[in-house]
ZAKETI-64647 format. One record per residue (C-alpha): residue number from 1; residue in three letters; x, y, z. Coordinates in nm, 3 decimals, m for minus. Example, Ala and Ser with C-alpha at 12.3 -4.5 7.8 and 13.67 -1.06 7.14 Angstrom:
REM ZAKETI-64647
{rec 1 ALA {1.230 m0.450 0.780}}
{rec 2 SER {1.367 m0.106 0.714}}
This chain:
REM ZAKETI-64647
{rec 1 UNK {m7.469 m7.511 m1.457}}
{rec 2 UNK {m7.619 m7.612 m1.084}}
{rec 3 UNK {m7.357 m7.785 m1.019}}
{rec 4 UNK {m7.096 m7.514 m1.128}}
{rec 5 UNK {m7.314 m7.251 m0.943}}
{rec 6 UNK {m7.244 m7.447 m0.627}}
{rec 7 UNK {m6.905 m7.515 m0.681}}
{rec 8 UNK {m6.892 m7.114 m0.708}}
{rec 9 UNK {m7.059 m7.045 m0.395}}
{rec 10 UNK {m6.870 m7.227 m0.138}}
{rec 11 UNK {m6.541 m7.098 m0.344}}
{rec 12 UNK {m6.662 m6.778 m0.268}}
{rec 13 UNK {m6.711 m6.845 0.069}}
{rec 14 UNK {m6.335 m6.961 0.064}}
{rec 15 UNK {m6.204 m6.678 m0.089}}
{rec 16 UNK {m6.352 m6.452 0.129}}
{rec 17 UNK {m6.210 m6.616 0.479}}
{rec 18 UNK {m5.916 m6.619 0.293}}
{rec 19 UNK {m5.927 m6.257 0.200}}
{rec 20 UNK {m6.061 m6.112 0.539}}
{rec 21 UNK {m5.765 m6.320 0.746}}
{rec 22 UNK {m5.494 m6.174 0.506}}
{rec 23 UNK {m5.642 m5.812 0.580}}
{rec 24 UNK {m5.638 m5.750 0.232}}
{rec 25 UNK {m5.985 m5.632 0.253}}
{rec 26 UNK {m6.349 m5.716 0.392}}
{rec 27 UNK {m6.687 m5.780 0.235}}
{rec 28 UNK {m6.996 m5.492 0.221}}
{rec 29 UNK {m7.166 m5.466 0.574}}
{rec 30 UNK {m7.526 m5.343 0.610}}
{rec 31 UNK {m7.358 m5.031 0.699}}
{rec 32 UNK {m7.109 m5.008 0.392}}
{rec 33 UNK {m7.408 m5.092 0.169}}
{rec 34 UNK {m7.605 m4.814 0.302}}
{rec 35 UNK {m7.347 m4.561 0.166}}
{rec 36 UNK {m7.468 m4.314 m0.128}}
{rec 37 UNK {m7.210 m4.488 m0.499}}
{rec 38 UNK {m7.094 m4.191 m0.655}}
{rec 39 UNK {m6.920 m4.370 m0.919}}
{rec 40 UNK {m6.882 m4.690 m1.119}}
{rec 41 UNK {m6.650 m4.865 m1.353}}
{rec 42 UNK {m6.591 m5.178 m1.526}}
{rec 43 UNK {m6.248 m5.292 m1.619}}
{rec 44 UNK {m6.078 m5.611 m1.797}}
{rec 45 UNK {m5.752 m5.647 m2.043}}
{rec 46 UNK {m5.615 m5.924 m2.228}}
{rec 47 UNK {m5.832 m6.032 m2.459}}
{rec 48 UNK {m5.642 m6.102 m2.774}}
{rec 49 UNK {m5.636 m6.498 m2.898}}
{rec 50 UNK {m5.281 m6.607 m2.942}}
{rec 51 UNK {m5.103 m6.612 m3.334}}
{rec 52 UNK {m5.204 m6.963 m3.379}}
{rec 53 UNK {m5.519 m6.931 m3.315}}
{rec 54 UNK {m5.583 m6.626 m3.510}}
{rec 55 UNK {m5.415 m6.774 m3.828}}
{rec 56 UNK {m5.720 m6.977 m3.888}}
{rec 57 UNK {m5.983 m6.706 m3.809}}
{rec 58 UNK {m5.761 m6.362 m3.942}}
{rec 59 UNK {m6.029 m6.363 m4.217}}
{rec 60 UNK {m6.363 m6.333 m4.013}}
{rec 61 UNK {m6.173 m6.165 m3.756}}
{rec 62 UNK {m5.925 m5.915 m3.842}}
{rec 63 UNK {m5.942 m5.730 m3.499}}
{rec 64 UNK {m5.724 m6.049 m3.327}}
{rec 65 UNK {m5.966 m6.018 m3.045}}
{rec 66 UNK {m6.128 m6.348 m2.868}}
{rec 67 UNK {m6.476 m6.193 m3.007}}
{rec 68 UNK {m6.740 m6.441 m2.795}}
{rec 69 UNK {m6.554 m6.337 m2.475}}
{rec 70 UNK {m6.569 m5.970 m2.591}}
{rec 71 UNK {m6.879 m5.951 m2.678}}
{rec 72 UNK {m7.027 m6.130 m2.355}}
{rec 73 UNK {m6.820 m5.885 m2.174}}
{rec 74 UNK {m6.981 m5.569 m2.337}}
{rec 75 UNK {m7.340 m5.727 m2.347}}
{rec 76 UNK {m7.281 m5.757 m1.943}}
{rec 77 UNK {m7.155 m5.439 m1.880}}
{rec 78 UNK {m7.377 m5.258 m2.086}}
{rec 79 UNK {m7.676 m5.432 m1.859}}
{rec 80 UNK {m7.462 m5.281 m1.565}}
{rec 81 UNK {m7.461 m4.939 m1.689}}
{rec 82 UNK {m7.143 m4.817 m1.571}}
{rec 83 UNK {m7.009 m4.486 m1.617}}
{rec 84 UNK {m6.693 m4.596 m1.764}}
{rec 85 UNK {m6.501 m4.922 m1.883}}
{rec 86 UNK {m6.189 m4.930 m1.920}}
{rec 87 UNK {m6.008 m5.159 m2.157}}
{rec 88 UNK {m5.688 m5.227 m2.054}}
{rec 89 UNK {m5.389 m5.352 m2.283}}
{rec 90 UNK {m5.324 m5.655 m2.456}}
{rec 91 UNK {m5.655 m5.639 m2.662}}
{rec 92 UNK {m5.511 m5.684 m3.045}}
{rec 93 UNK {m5.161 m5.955 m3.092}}
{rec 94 UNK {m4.986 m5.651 m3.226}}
{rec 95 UNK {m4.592 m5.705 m3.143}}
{rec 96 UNK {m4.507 m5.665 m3.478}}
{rec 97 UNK {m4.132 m5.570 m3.596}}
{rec 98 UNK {m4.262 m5.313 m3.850}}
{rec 99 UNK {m4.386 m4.952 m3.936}}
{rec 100 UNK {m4.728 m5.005 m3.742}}
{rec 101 UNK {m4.894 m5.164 m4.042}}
{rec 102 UNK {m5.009 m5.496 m3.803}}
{rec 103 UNK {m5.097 m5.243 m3.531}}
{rec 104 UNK {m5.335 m5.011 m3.771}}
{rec 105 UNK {m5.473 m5.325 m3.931}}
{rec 106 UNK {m5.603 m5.506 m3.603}}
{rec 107 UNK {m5.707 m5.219 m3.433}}
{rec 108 UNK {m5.892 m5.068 m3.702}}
{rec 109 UNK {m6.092 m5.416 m3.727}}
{rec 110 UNK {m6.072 m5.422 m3.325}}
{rec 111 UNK {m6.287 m5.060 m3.326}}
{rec 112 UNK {m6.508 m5.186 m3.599}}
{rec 113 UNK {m6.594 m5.458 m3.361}}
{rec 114 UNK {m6.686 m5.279 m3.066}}
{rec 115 UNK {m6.858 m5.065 m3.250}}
{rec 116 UNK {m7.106 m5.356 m3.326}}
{rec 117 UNK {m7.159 m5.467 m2.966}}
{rec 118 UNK {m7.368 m5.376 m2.718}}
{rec 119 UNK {m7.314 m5.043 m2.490}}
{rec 120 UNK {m7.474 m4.819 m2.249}}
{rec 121 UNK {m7.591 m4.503 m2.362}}
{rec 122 UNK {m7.412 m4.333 m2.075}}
{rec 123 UNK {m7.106 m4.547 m2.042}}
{rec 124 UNK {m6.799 m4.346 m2.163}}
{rec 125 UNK {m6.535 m4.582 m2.301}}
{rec 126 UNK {m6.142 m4.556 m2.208}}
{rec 127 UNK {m5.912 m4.758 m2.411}}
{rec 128 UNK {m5.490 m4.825 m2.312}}
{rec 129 UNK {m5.226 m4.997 m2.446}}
{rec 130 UNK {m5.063 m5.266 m2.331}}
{rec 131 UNK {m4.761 m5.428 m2.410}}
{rec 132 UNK {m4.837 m5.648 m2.706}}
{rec 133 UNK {m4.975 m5.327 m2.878}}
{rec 134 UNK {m4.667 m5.107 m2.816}}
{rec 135 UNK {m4.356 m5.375 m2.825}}
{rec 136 UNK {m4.202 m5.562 m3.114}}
{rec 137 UNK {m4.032 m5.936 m3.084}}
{rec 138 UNK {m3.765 m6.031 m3.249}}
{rec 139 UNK {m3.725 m6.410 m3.200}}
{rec 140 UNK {m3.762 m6.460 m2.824}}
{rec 141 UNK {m3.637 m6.107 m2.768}}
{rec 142 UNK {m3.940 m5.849 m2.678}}
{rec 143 UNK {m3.818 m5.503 m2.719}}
{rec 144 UNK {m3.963 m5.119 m2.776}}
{rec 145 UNK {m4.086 m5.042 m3.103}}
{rec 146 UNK {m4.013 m4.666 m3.151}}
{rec 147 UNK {m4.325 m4.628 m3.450}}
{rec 148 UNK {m4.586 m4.724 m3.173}}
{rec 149 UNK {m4.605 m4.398 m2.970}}
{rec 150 UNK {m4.691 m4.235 m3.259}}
{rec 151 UNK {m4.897 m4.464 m3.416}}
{rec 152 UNK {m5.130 m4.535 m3.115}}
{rec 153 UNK {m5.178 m4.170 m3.063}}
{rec 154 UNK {m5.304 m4.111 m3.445}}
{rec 155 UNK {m5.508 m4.463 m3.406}}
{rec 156 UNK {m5.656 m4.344 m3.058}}
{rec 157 UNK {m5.714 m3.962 m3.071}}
{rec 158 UNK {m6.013 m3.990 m3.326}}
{rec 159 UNK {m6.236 m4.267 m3.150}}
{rec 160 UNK {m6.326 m4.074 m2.892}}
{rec 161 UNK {m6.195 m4.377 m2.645}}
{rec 162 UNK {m5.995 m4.102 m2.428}}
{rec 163 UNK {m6.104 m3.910 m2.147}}
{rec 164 UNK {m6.176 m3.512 m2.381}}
{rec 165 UNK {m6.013 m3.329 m2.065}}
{rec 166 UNK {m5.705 m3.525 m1.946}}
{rec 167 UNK {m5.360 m3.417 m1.791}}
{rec 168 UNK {m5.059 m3.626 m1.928}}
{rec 169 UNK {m4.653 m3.571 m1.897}}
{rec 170 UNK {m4.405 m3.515 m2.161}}
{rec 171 UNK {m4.047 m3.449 m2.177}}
{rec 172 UNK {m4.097 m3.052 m2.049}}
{rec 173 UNK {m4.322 m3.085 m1.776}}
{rec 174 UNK {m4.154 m3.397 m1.649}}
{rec 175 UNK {m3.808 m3.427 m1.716}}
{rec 176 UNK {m3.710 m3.669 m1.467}}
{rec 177 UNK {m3.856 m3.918 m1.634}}
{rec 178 UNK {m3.649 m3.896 m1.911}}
{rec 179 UNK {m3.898 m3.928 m2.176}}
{rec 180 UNK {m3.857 m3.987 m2.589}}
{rec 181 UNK {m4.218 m3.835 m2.681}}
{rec 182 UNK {m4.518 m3.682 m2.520}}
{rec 183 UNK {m4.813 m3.907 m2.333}}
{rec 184 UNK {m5.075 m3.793 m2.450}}
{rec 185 UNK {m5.301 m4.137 m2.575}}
{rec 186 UNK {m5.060 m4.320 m2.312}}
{rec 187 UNK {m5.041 m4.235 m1.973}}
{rec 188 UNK {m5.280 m3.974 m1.852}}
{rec 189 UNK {m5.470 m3.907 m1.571}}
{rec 190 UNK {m5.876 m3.728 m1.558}}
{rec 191 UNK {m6.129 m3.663 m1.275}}
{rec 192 UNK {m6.503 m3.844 m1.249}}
{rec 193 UNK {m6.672 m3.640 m0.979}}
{rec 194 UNK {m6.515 m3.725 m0.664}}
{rec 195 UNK {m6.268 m4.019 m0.832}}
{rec 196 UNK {m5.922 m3.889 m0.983}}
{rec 197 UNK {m5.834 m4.174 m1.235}}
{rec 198 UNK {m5.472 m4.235 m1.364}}
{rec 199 UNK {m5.370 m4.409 m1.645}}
{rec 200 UNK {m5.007 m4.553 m1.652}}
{rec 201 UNK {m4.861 m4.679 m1.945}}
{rec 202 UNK {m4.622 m4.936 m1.850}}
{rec 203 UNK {m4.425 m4.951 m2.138}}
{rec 204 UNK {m4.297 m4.618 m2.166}}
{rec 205 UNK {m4.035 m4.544 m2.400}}
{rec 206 UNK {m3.755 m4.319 m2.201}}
{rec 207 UNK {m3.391 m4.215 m2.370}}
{rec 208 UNK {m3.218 m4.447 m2.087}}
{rec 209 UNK {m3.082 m4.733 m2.242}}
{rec 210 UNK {m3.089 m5.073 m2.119}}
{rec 211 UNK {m2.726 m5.245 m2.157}}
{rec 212 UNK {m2.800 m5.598 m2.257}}
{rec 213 UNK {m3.000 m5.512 m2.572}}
{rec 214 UNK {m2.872 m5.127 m2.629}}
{rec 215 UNK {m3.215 m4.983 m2.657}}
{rec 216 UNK {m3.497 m4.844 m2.444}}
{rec 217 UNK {m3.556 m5.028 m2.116}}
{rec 218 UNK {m3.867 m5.204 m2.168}}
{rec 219 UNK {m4.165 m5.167 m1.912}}
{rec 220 UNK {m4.102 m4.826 m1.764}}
{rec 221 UNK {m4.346 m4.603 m1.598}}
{rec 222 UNK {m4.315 m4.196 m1.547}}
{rec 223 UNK {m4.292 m4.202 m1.181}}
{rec 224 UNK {m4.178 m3.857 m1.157}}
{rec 225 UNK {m4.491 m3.752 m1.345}}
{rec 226 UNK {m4.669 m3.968 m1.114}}
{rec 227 UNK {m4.579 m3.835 m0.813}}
{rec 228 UNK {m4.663 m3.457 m0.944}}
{rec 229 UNK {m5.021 m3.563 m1.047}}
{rec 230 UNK {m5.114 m3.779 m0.718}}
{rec 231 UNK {m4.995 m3.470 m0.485}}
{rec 232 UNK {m5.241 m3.265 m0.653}}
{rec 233 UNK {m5.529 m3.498 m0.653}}
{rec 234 UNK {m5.420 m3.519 m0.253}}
{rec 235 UNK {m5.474 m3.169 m0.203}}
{rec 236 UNK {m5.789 m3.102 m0.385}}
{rec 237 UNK {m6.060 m3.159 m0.148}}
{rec 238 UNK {m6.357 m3.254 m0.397}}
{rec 239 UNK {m6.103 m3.586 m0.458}}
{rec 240 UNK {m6.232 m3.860 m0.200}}
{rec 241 UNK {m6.067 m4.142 m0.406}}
{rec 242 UNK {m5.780 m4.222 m0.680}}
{rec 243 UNK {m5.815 m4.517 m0.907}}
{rec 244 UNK {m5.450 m4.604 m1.049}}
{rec 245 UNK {m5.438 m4.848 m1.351}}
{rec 246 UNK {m5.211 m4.962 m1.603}}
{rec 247 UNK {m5.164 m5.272 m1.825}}
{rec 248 UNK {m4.841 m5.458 m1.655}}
{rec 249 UNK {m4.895 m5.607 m1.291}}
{rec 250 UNK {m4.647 m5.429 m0.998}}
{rec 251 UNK {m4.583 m5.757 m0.824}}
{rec 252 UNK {m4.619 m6.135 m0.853}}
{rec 253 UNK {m4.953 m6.228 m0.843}}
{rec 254 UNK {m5.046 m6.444 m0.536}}
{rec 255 UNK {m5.291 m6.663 m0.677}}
{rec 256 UNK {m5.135 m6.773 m1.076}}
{rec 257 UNK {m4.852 m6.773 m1.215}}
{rec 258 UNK {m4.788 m6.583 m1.561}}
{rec 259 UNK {m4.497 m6.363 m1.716}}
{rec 260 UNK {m4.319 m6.177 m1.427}}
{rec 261 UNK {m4.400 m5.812 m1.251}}
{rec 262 UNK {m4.252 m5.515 m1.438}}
{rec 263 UNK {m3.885 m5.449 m1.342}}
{rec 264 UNK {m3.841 m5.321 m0.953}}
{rec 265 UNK {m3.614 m5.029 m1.124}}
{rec 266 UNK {m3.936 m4.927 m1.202}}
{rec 267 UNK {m4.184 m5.097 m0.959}}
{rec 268 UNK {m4.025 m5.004 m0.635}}
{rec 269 UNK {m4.027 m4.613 m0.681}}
{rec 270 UNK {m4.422 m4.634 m0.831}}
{rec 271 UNK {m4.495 m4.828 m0.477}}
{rec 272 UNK {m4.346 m4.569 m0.305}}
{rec 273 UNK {m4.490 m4.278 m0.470}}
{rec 274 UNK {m4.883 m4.520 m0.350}}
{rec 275 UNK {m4.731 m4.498 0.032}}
{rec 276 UNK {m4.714 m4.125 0.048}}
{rec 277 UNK {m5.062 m4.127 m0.110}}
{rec 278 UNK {m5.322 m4.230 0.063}}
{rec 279 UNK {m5.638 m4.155 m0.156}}
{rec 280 UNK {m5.474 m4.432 m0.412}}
{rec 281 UNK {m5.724 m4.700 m0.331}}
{rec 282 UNK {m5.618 m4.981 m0.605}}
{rec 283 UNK {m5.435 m5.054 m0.851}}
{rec 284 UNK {m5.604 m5.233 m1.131}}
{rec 285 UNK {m5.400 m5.419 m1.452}}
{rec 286 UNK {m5.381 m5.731 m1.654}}
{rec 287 UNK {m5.119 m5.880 m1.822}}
{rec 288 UNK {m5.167 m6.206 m1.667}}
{rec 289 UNK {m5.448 m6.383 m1.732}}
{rec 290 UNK {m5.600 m6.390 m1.459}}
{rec 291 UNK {m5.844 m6.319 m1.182}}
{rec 292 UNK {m5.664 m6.207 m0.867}}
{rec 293 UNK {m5.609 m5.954 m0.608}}
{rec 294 UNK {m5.293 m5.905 m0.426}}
{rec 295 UNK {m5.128 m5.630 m0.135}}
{rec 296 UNK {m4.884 m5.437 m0.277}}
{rec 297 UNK {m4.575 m5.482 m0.043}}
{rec 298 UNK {m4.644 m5.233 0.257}}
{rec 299 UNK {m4.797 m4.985 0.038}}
{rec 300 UNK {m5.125 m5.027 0.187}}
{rec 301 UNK {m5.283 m5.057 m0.188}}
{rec 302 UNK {m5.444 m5.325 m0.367}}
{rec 303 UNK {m5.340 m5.461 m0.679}}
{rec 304 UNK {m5.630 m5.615 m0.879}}
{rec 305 UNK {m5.570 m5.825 m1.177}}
{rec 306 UNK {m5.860 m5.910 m1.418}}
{rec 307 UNK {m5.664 m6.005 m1.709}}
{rec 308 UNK {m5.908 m6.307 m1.797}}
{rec 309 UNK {m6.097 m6.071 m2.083}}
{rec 310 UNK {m6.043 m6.351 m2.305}}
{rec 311 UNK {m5.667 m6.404 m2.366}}
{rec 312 UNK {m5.578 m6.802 m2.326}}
{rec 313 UNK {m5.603 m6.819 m1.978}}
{rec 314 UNK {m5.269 m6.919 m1.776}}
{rec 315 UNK {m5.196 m7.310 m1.694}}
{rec 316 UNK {m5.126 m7.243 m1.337}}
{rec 317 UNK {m5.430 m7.057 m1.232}}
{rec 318 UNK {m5.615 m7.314 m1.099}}
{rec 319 UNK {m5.819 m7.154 m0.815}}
{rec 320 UNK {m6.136 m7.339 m0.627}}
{rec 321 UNK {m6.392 m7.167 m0.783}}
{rec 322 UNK {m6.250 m7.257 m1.142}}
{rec 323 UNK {m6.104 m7.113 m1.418}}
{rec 324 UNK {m6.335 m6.838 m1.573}}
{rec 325 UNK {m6.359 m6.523 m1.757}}
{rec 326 UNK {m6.473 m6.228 m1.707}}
{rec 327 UNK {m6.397 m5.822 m1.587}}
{rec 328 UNK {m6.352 m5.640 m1.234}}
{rec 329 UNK {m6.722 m5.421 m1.154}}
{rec 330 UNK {m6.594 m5.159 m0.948}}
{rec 331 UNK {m6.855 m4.934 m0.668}}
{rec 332 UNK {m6.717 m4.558 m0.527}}
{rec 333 UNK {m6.916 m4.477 m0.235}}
{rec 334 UNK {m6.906 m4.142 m0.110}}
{rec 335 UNK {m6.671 m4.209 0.193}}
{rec 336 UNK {m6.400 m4.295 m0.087}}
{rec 337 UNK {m6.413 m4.667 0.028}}
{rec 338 UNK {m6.438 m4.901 m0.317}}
{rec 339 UNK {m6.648 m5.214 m0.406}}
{rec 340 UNK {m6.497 m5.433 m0.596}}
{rec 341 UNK {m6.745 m5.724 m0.740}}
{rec 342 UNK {m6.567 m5.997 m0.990}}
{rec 343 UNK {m6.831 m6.091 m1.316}}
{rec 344 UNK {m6.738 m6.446 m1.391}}
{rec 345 UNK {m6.814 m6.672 m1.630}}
{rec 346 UNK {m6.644 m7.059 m1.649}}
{rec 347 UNK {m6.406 m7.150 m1.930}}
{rec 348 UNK {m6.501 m7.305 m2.224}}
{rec 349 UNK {m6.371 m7.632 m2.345}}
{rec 350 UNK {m6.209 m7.450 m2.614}}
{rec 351 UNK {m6.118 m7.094 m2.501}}
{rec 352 UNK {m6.215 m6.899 m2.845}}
{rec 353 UNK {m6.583 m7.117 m2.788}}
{rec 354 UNK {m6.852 m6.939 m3.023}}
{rec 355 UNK {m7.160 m7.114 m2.879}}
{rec 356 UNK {m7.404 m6.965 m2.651}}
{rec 357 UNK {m7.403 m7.301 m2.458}}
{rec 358 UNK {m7.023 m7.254 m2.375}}
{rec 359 UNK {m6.982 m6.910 m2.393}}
{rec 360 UNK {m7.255 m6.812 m2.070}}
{rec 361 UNK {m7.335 m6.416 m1.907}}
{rec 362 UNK {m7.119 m6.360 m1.620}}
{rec 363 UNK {m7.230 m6.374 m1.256}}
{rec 364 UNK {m7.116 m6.156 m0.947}}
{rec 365 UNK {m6.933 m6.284 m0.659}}
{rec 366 UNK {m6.946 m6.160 m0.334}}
{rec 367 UNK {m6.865 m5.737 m0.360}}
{rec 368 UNK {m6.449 m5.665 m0.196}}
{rec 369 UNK {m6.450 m5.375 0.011}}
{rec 370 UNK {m6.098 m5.174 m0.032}}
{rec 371 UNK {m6.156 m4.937 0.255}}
{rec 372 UNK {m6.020 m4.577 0.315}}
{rec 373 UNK {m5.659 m4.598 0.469}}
């Protein structure tokens, strides 16, 4: 452990030359650190073991879910005391070519986890989908399954893992977008005192077809919807900062390598709608597994990736520090400026690890500064 806790401090040290000579962002100052946090959140997604894996375990572990990594991840954020986590996408196998059966089953035994593990008494949890829980396969294919909408609304709106007041499009109030169903338990947006949080889902079933499979394009995101929400949060005054997340990165990470960014029909008018915004302070996802934070194009926003909640992590993320788990701790100070401190814990030998040995709490790097643009 010495000699990994070494190994992590000069990679910090690294990282953060790296990171202040890119601009991408700058680490706290005396005087950033003397600024009043007005809000705090902890984030990570992918944490669902892969088929194989599960096959052996499905038993003891209906949920899917890599269960040390989860667990470690709750029993450090509940120490933290944020006053939200957000879990975001990816967490059961899901992609089922069915009803929703697989879907109910793992998440029912995913909620009957958490439920176990330790939390906060003030931390408010906020759960989203990601693509493995909305999608189907069919041999390599990976398509829309129409059934999921539905059934992650009726599997979501009694857990009391959504934000009670929330705005959210559907196909009236947002036409544009060209939507099959209401968003209700998928893409939604809420305000935390002075922090205006949006929730894309990124997989977003719209009635435009997609001519080489005849159905749904997959990995669509209400822009339009988007657009309307973020010009209100820019003219309310009380908002000092907007927090956008959603499960399926924007662009190519810089730092790994894992499935590609969403598709730029889609990911070029979203980066837009961040330029003529400039409250949006970050944009936080998964899907690749991951630690890593990237510039959006010119879009003066940050794209964060902590996608290493526990998913096998990928084989060409090989960064100095090492390869580790973990979840994104995230500071609002009251200028609207936004801390962003990586938990981290190394991989074990064997990624679904059970011991305590292997399986270690996560320690903070150096805090990110995404300052006000």
């Amino acid at each position: 452990m010495l000699r990994y806790a070494l190994k992590r401090a000069v990679a910090s040290a690294v990282l953060g030359s790296v990171l202040i000579v890119s601009s991408l962002s700058v680490f706290a100052s005396p005087s950033q650190k003397a600024k009043k946090v007005t809000q705090t959140f902890a984030f990570f997604g992918c944490n669902r073991i892969d088929q194989k894996d599960w096959e052996a375990t499905r038993k003891e572990n209906p949920s899917s879910a890599n269960i040390p990594q989860l667990r470690q991840n709750l029993t450090d954020i509940a120490h933290l005391a944020p006053n939200t986590v957000f879990f975001g996408g990816d967490l059961v196998i899901g992609y089922a070519d069915d009803n929703g059966e697989n879907l109910r089953s793992q998440m029912t035994g995913w909620f009957d986890l958490v439920k176990t593990l330790p939390r906060a008494p003030k931390t408010q949890y906020v759960v989203f989908a990601g693509n493995h829980e909305v999608n189907r396969k069919i041999g390599e294919q990976r398509l829309p399954n129409p059934k999921m909408d539905a059934v992650w609304t009726d599997l979501l709106l009694p857990t009391g893992y959504l934000p009670f007041k929330r705005e959210y499009p559907t196909p009236h109030n947002s036409p544009k977008d060209n939507l099959v169903s209401d968003q209700k338990a998928l893409t939604f947006s809420f305000n935390r005192g002075a922090v205006h949080f949006v929730v894309l889902n990124t997989d977003t079933r719209v009635t435009t077809k997609d001519p080489k499979t005849g159905e749904t394009k997959i990995a669509m995101i209400p822009t339009q919807w988007l657009k309307q929400d973020l010009d209100a949060a820019e003219k309310n005054h009380k908002i000092k900062c907007v927090v956008v997340m959603g499960h399926r990165n924007l662009v190519a990470p810089a730092n790994a390598k894992g499935e590609a960014p969403i598709d730029p029909e889609c990911t070029n008018p979203t980066i837009e709608v961040f330029k003529s915004h400039p409250k949006v302070r970050v944009y936080v996802c998964a899907h690749v597994h991951a630690f890593d934070i990237t510039e959006i194009g010119t879009s003066g926003v940050k794209q964060t990736i902590f996608g290493n909640g526990g998913s096998k992590l990928e084989k060409e993320w090989n960064p100095t520090r090492g390869r580790t788990f973990g979840f994104g701790y995230f500071k609002v100070y009251s200028d609207g400026s936004l801390g962003v401190v990586p938990y981290l814990r190394p991989e074990p030998k064997n990624y679904t690890e059970m011991s305590s040995e292997q399986v270690v709490p996560a320690t903070p790097e150096a805090e990110i500064i995404l300052p006000v643009r």
